[in-house]
PDBQT receptor file of N, H, CA, C and O in Angstrom, charges set to zero:
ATOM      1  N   UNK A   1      -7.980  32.650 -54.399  1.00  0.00    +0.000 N 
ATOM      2  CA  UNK A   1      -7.644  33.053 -53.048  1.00  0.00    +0.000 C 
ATOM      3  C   UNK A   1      -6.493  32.193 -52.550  1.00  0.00    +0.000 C 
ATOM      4  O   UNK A   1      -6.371  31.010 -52.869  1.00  0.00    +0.000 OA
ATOM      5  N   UNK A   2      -5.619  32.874 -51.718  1.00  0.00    +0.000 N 
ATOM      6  H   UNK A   2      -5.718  33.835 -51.459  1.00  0.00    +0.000 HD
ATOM      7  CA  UNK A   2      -4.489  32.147 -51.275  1.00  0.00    +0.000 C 
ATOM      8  C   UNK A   2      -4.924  31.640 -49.629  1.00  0.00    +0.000 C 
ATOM      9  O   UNK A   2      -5.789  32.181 -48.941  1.00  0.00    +0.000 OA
ATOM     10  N   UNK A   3      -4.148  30.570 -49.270  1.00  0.00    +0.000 N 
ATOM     11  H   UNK A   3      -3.445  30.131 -49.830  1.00  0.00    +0.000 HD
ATOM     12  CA  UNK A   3      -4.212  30.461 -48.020  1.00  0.00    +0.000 C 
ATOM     13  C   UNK A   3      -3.811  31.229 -47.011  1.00  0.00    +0.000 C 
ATOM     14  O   UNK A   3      -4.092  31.047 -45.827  1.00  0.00    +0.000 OA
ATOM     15  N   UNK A   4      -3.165  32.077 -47.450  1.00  0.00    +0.000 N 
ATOM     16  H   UNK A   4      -2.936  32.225 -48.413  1.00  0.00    +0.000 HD
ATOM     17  CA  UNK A   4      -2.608  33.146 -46.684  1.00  0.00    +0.000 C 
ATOM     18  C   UNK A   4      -4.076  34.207 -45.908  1.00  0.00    +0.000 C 
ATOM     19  O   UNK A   4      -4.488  34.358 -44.758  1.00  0.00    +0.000 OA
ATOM     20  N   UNK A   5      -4.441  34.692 -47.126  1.00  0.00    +0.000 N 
ATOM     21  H   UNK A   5      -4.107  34.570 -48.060  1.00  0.00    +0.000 HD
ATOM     22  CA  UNK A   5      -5.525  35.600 -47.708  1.00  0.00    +0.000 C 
ATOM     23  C   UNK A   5      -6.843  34.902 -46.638  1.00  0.00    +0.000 C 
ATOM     24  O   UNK A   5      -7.480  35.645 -45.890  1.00  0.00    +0.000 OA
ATOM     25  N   UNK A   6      -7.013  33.944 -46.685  1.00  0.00    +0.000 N 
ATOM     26  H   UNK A   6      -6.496  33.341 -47.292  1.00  0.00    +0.000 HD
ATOM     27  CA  UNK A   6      -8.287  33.398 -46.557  1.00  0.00    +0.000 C 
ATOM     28  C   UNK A   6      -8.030  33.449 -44.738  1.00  0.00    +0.000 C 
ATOM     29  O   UNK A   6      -8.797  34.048 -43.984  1.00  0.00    +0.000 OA
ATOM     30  N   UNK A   7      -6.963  32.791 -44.342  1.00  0.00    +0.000 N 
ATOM     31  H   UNK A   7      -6.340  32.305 -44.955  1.00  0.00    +0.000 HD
ATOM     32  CA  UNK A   7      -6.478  32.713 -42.749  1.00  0.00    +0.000 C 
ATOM     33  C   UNK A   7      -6.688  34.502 -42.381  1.00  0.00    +0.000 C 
ATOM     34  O   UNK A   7      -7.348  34.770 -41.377  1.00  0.00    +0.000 OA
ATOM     35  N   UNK A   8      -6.286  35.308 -42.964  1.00  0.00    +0.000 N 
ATOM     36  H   UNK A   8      -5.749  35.090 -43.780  1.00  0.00    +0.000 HD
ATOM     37  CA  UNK A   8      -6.064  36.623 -42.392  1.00  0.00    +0.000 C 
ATOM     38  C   UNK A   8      -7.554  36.745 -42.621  1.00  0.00    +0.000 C 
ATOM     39  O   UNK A   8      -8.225  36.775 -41.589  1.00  0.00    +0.000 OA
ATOM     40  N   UNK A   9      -7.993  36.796 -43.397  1.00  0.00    +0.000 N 
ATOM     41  H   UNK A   9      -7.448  36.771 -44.235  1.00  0.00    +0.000 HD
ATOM     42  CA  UNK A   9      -9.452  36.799 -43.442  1.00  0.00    +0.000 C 
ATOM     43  C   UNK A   9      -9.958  36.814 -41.918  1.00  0.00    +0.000 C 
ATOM     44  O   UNK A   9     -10.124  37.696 -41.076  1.00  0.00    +0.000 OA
ATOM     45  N   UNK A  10     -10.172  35.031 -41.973  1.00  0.00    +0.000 N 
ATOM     46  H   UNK A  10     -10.037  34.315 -42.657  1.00  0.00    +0.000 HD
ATOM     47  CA  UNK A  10     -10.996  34.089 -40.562  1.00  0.00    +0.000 C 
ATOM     48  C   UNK A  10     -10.409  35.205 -39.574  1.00  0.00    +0.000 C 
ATOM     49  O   UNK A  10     -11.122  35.629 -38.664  1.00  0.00    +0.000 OA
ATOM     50  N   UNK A  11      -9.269  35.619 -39.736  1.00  0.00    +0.000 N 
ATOM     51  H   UNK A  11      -8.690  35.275 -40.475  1.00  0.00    +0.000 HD
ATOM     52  CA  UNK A  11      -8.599  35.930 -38.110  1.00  0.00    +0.000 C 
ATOM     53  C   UNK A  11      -9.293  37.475 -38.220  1.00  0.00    +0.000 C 
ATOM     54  O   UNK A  11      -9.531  37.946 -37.107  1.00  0.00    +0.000 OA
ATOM     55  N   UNK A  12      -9.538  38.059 -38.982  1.00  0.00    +0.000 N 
ATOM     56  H   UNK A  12      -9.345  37.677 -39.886  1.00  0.00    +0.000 HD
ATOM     57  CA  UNK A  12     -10.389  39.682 -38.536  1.00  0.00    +0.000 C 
ATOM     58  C   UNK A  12     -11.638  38.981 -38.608  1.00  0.00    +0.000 C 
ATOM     59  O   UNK A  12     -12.455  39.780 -38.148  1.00  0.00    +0.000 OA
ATOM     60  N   UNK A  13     -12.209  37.977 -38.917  1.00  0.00    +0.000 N 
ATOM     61  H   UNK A  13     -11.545  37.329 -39.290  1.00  0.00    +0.000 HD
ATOM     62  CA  UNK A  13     -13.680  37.979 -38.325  1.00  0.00    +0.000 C 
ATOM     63  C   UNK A  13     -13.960  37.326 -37.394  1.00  0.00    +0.000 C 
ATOM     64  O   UNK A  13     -15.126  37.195 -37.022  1.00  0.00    +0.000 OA
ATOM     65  N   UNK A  14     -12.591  36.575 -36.606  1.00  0.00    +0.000 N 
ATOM     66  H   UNK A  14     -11.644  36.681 -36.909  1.00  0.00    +0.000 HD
ATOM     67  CA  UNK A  14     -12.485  35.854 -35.224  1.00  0.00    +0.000 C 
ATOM     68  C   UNK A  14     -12.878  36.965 -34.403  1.00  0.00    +0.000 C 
ATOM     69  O   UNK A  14     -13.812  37.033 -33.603  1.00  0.00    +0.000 OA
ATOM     70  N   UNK A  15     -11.594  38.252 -34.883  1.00  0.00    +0.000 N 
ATOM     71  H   UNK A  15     -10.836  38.196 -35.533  1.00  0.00    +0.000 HD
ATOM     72  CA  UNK A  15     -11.737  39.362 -34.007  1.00  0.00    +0.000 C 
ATOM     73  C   UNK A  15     -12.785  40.143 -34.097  1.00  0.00    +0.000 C 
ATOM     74  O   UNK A  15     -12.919  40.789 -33.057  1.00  0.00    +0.000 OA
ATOM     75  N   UNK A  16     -13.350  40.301 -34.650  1.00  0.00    +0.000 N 
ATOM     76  H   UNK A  16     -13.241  39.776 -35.495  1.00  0.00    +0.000 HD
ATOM     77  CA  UNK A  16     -14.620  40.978 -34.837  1.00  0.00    +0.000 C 
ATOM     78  C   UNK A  16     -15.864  40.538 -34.385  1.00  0.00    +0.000 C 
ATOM     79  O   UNK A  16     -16.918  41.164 -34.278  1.00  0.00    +0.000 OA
ATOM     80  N   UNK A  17     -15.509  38.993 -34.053  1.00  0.00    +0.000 N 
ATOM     81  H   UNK A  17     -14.652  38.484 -34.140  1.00  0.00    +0.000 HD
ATOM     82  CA  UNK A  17     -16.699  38.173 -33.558  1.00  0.00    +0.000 C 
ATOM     83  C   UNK A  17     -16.626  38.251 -32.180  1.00  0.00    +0.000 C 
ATOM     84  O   UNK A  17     -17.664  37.920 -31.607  1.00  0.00    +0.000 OA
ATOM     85  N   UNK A  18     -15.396  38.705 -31.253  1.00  0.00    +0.000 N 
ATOM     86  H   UNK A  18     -14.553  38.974 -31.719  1.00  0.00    +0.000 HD
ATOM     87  CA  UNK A  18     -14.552  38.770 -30.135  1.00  0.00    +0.000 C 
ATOM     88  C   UNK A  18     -14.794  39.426 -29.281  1.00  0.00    +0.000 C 
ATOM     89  O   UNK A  18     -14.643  39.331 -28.063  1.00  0.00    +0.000 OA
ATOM     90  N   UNK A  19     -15.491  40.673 -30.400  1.00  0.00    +0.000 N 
ATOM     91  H   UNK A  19     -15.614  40.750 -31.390  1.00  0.00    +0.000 HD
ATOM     92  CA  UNK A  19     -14.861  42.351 -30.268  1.00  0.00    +0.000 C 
ATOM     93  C   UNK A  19     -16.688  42.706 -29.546  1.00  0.00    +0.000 C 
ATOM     94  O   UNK A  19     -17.626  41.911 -29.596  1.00  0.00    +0.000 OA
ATOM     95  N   UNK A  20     -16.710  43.997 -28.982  1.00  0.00    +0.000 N 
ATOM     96  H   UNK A  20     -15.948  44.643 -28.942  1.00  0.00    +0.000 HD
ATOM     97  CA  UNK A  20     -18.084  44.903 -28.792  1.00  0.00    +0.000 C 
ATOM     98  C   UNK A  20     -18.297  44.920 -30.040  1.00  0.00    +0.000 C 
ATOM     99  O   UNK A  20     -19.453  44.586 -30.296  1.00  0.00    +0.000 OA
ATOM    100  N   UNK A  21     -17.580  45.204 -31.075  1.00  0.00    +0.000 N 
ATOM    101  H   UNK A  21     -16.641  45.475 -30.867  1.00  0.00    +0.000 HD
ATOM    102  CA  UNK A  21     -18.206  45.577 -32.548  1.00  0.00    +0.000 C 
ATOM    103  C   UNK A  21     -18.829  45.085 -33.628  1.00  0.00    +0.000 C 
ATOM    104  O   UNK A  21     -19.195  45.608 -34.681  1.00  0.00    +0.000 OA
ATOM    105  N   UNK A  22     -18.946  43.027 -32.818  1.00  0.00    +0.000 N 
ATOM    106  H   UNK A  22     -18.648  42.603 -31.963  1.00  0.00    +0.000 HD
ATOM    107  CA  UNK A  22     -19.866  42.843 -33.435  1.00  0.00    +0.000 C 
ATOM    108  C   UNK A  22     -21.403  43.203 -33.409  1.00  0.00    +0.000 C 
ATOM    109  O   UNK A  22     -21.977  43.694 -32.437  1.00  0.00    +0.000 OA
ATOM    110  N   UNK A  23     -22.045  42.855 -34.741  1.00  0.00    +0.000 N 
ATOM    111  H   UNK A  23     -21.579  42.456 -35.531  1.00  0.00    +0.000 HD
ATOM    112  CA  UNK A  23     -23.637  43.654 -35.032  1.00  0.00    +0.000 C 
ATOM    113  C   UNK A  23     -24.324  42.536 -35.289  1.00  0.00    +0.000 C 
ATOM    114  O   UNK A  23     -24.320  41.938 -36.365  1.00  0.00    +0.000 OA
ATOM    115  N   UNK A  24     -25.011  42.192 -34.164  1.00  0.00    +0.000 N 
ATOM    116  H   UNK A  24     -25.014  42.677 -33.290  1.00  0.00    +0.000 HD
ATOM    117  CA  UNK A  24     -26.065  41.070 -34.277  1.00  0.00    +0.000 C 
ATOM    118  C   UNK A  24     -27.069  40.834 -35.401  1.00  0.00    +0.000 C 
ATOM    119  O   UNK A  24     -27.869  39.902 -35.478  1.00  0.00    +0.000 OA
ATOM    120  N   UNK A  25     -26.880  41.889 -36.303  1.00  0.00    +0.000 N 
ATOM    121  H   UNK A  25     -26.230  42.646 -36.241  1.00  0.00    +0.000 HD
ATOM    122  CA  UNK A  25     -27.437  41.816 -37.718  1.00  0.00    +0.000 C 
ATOM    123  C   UNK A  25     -26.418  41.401 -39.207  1.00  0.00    +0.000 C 
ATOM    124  O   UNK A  25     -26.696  41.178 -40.385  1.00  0.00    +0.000 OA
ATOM    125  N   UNK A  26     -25.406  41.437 -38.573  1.00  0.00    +0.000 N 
ATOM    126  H   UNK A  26     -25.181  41.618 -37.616  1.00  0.00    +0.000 HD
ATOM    127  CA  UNK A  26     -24.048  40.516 -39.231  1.00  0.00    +0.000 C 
ATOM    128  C   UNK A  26     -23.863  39.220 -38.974  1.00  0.00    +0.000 C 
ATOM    129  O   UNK A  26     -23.522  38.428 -39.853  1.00  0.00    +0.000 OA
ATOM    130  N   UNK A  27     -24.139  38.779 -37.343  1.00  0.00    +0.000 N 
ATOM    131  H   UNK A  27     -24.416  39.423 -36.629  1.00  0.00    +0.000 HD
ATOM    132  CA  UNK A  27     -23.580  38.042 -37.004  1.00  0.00    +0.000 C 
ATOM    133  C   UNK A  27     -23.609  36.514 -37.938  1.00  0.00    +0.000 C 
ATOM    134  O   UNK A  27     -22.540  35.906 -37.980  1.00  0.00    +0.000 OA
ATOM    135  N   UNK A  28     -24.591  36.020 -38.538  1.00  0.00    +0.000 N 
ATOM    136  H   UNK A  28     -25.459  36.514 -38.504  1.00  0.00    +0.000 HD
ATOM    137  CA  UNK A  28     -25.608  35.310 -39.717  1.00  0.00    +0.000 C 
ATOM    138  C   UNK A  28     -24.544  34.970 -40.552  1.00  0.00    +0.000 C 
ATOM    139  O   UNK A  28     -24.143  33.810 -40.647  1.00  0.00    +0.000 OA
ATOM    140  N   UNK A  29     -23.725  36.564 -41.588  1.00  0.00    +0.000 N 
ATOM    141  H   UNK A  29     -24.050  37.506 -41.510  1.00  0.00    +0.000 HD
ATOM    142  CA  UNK A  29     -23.244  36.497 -42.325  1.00  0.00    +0.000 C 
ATOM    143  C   UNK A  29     -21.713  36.147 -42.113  1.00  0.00    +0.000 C 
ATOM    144  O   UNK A  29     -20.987  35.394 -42.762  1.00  0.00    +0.000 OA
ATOM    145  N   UNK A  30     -21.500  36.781 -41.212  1.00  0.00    +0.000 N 
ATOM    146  H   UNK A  30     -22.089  37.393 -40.684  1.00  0.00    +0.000 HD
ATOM    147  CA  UNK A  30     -19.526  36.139 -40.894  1.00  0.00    +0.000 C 
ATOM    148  C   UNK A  30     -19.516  35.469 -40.105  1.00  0.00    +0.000 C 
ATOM    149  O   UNK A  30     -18.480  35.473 -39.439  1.00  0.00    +0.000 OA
ATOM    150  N   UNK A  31     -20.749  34.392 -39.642  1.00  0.00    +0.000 N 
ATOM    151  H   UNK A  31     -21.590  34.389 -40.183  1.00  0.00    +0.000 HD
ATOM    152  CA  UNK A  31     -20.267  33.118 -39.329  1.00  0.00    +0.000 C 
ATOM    153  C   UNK A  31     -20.151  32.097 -40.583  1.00  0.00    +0.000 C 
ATOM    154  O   UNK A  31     -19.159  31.410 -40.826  1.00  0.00    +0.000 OA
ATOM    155  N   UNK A  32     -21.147  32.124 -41.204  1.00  0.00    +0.000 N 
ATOM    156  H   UNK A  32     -21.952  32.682 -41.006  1.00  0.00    +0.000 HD
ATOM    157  CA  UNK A  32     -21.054  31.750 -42.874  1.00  0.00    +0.000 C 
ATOM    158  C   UNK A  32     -19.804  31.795 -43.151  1.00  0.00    +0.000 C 
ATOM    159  O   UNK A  32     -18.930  30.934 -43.044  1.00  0.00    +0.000 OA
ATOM    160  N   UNK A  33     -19.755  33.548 -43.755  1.00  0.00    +0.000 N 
ATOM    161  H   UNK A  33     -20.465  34.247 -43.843  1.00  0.00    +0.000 HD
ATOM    162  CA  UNK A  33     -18.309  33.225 -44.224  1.00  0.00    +0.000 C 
ATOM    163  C   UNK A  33     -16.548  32.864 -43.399  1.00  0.00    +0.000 C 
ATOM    164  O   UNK A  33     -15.396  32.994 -43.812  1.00  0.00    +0.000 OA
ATOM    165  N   UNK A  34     -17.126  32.396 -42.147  1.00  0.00    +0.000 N 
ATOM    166  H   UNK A  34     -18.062  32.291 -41.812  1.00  0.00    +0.000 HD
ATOM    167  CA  UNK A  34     -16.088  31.960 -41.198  1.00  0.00    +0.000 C 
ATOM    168  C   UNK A  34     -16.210  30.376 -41.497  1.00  0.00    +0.000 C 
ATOM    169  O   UNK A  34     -15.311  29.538 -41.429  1.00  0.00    +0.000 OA
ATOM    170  N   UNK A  35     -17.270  30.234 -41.771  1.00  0.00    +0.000 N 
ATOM    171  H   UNK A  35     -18.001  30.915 -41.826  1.00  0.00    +0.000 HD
ATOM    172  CA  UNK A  35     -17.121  28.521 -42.073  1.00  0.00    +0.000 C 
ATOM    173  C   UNK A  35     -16.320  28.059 -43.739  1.00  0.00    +0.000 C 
ATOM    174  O   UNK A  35     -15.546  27.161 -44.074  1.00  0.00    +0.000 OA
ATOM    175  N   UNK A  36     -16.966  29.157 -44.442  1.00  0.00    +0.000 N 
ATOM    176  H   UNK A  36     -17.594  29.886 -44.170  1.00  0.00    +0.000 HD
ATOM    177  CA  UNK A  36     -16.482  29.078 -46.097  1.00  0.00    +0.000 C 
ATOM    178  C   UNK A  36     -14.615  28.904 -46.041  1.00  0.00    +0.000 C 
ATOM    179  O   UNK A  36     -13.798  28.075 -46.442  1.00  0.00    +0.000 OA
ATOM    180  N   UNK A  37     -14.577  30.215 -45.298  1.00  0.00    +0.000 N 
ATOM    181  H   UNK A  37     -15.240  30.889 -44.972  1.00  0.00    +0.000 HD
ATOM    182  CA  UNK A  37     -13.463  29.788 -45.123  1.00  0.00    +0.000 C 
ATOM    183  C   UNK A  37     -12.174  28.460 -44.544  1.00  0.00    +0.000 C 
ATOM    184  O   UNK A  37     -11.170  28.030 -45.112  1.00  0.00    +0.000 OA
ATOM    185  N   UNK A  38     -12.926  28.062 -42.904  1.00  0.00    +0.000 N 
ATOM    186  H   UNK A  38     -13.741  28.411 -42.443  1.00  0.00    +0.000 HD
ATOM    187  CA  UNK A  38     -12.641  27.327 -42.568  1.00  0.00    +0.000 C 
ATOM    188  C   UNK A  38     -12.767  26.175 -43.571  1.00  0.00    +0.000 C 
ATOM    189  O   UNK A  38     -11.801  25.455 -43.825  1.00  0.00    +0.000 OA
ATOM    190  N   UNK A  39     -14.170  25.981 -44.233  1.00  0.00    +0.000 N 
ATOM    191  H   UNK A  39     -14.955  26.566 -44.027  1.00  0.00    +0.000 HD
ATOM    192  CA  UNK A  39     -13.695  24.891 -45.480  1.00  0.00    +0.000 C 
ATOM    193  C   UNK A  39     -12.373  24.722 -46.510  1.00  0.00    +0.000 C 
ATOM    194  O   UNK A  39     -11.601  23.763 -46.534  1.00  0.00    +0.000 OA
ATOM    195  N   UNK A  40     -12.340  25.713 -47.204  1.00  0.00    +0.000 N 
ATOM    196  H   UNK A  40     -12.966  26.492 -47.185  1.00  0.00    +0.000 HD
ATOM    197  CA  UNK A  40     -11.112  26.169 -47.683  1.00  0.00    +0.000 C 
ATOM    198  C   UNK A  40      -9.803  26.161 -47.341  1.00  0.00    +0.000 C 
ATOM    199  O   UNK A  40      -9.152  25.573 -48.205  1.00  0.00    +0.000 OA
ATOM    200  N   UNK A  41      -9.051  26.620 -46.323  1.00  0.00    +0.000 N 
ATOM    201  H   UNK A  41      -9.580  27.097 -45.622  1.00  0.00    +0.000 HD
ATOM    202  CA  UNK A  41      -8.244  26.611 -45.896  1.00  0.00    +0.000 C 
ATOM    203  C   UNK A  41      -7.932  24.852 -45.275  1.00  0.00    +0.000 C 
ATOM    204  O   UNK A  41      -6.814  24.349 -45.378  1.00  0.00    +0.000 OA
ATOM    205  N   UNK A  42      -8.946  24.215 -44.741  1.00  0.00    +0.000 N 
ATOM    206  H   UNK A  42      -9.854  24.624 -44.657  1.00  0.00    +0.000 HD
ATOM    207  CA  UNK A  42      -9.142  22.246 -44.497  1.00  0.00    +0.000 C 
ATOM    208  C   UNK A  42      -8.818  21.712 -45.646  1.00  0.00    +0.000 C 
ATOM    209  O   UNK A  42      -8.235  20.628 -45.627  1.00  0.00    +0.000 OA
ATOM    210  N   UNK A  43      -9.134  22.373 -46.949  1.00  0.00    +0.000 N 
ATOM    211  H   UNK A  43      -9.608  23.253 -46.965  1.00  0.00    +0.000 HD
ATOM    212  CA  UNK A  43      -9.391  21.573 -48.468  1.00  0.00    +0.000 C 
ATOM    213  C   UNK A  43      -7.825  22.233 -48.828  1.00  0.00    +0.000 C 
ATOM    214  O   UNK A  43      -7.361  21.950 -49.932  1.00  0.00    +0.000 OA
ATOM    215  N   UNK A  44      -7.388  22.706 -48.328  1.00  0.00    +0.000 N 
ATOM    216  H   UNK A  44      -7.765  22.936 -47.431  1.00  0.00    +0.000 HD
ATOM    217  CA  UNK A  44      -5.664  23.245 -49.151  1.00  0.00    +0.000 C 
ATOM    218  C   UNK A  44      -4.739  23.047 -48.068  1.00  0.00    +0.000 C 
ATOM    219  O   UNK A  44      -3.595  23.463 -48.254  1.00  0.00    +0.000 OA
ATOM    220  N   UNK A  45      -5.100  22.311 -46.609  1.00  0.00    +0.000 N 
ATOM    221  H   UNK A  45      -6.029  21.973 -46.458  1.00  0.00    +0.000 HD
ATOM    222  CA  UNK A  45      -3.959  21.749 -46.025  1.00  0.00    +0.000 C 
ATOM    223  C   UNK A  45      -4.333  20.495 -46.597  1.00  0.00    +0.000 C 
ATOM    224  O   UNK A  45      -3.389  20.167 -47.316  1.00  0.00    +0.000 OA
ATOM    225  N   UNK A  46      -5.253  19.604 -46.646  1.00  0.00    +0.000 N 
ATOM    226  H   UNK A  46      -6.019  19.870 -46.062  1.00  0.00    +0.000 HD
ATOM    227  CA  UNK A  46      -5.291  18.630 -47.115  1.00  0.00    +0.000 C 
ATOM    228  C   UNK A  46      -4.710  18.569 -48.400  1.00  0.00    +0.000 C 
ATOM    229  O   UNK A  46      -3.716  17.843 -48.345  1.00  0.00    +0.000 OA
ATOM    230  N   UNK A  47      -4.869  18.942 -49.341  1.00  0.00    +0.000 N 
ATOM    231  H   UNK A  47      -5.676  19.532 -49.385  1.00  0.00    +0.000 HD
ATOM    232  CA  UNK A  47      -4.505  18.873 -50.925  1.00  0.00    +0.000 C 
ATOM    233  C   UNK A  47      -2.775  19.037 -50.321  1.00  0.00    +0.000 C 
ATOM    234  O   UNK A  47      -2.119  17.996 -50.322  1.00  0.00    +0.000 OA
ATOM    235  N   UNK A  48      -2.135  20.241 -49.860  1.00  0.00    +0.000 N 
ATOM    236  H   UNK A  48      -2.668  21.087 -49.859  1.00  0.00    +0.000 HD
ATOM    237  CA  UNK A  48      -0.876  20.151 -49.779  1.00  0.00    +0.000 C 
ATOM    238  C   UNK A  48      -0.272  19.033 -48.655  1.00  0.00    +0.000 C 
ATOM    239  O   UNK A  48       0.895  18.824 -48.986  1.00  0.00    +0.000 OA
ATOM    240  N   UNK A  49      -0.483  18.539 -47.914  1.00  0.00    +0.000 N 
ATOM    241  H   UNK A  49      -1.431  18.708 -47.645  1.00  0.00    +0.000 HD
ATOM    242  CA  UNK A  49      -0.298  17.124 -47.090  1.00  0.00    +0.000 C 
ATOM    243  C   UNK A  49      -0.102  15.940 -48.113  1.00  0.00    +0.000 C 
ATOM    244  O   UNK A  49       0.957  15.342 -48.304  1.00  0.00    +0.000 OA
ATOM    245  N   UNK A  50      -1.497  15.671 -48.833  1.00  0.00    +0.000 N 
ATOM    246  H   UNK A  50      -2.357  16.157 -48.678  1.00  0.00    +0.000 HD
ATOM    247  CA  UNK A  50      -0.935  14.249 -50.079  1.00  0.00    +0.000 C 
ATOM    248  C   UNK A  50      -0.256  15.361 -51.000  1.00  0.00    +0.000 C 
ATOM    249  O   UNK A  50       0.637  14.543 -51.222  1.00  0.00    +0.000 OA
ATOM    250  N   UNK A  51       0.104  16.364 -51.667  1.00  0.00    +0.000 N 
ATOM    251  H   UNK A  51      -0.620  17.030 -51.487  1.00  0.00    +0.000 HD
ATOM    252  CA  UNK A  51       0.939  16.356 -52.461  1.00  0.00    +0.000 C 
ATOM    253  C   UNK A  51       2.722  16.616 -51.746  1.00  0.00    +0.000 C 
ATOM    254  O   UNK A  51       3.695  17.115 -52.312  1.00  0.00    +0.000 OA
ATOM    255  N   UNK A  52       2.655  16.299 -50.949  1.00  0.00    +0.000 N 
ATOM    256  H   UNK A  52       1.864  15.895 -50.490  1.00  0.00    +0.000 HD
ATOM    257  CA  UNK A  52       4.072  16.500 -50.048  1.00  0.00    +0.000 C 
ATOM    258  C   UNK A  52       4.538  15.562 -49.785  1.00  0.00    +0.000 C 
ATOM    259  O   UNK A  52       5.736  15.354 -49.980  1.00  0.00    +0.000 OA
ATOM    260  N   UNK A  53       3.328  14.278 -48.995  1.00  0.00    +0.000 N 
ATOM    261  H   UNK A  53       2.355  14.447 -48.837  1.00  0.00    +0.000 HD
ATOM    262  CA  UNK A  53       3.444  12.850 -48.891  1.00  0.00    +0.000 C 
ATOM    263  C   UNK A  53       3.889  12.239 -50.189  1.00  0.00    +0.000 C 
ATOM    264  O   UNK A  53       4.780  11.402 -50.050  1.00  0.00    +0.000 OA
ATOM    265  N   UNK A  54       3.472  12.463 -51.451  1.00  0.00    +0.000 N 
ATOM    266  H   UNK A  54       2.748  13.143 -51.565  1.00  0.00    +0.000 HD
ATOM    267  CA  UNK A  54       3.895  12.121 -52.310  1.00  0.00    +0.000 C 
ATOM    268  C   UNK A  54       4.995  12.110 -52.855  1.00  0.00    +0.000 C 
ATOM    269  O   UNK A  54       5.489  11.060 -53.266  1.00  0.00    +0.000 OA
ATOM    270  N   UNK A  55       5.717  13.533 -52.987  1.00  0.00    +0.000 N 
ATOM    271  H   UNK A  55       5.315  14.386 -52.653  1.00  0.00    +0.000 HD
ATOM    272  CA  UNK A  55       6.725  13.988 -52.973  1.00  0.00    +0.000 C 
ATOM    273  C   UNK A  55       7.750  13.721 -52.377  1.00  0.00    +0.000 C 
ATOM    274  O   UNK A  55       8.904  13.636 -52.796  1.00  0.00    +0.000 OA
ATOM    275  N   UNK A  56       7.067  13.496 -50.738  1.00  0.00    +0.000 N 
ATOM    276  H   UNK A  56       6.129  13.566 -50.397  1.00  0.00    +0.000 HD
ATOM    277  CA  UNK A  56       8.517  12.719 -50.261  1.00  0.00    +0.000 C 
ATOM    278  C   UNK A  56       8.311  11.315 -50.042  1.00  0.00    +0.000 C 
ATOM    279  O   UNK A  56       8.810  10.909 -48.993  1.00  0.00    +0.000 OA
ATOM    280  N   UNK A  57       7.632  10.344 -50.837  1.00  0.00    +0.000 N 
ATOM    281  H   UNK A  57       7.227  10.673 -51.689  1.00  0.00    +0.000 HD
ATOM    282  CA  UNK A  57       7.507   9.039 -51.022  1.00  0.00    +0.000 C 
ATOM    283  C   UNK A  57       8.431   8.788 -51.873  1.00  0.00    +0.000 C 
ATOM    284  O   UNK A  57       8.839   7.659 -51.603  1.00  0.00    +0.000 OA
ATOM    285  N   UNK A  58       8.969   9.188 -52.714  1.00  0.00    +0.000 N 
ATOM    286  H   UNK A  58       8.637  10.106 -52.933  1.00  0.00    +0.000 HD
ATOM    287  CA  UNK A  58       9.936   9.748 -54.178  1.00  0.00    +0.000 C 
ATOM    288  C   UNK A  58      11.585   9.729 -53.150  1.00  0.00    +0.000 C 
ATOM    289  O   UNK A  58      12.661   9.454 -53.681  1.00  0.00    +0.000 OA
ATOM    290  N   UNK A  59      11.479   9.984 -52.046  1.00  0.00    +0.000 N 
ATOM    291  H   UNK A  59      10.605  10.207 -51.615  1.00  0.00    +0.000 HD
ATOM    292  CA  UNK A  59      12.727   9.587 -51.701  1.00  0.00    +0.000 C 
ATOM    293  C   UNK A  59      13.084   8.639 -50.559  1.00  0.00    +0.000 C 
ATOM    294  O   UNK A  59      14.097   8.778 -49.874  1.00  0.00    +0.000 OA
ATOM    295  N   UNK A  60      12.316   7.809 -50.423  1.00  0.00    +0.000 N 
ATOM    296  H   UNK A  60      11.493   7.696 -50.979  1.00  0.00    +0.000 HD
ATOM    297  CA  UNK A  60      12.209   6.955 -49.954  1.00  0.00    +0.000 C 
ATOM    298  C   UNK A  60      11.891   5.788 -50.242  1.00  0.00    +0.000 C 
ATOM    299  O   UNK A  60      10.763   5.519 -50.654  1.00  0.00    +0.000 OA
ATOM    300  N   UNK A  61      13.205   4.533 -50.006  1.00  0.00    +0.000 N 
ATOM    301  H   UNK A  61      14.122   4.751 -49.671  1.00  0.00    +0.000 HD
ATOM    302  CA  UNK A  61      12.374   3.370 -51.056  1.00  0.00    +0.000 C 
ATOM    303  C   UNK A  61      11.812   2.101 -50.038  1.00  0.00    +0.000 C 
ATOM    304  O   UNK A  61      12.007   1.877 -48.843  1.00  0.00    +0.000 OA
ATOM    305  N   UNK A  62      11.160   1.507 -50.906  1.00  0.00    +0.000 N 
ATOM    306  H   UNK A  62      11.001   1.689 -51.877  1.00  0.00    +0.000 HD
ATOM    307  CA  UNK A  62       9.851   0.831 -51.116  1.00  0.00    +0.000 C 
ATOM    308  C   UNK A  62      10.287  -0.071 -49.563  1.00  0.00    +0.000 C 
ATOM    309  O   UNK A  62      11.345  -0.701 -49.549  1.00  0.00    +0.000 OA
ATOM    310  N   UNK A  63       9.498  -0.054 -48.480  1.00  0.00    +0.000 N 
ATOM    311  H   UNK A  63       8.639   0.457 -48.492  1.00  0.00    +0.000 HD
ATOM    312  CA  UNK A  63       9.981  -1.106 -47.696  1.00  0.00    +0.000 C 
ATOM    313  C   UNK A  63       9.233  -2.309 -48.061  1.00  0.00    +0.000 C 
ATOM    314  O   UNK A  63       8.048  -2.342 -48.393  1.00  0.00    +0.000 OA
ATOM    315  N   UNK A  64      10.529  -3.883 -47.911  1.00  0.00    +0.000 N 
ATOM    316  H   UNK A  64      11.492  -3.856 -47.642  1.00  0.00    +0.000 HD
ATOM    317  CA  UNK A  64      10.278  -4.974 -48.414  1.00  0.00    +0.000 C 
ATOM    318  C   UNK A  64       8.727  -6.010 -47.996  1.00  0.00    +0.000 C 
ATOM    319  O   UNK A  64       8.544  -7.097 -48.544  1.00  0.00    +0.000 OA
TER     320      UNK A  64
């Protein structure tokens, strides 16, 4: 899954959580998978943050 994918995701079950159309016999399940996600998408800004920090540690030198 991309981060892309996973955000568009959260955001139709924001709206759906928003909406009259949620079904209080759902509600259980796409908060779940509103959190799965929210994990996910936390675990791949993080991962891309230190690999960027890193990256631009590489051009920057060492203060004395």
């Amino acid at each position: 899954m991309t981060y892309a994918a996973a955000s568009a995701e959260l955001d139709a079950i924001l709206a759906e959580l928003r909406s009259d159309r949620c079904d209080i016999d759902t509600l259980t399940a796409r908060t779940r998978r509103a959190v799965e996600l929210l994990k996910y998408c936390r675990e791949r800004l993080t991962a891309t943050d230190t690999e960027l920090r890193e990256i631009l540690s590489s051009l920057t030198p060492p203060q004395p």
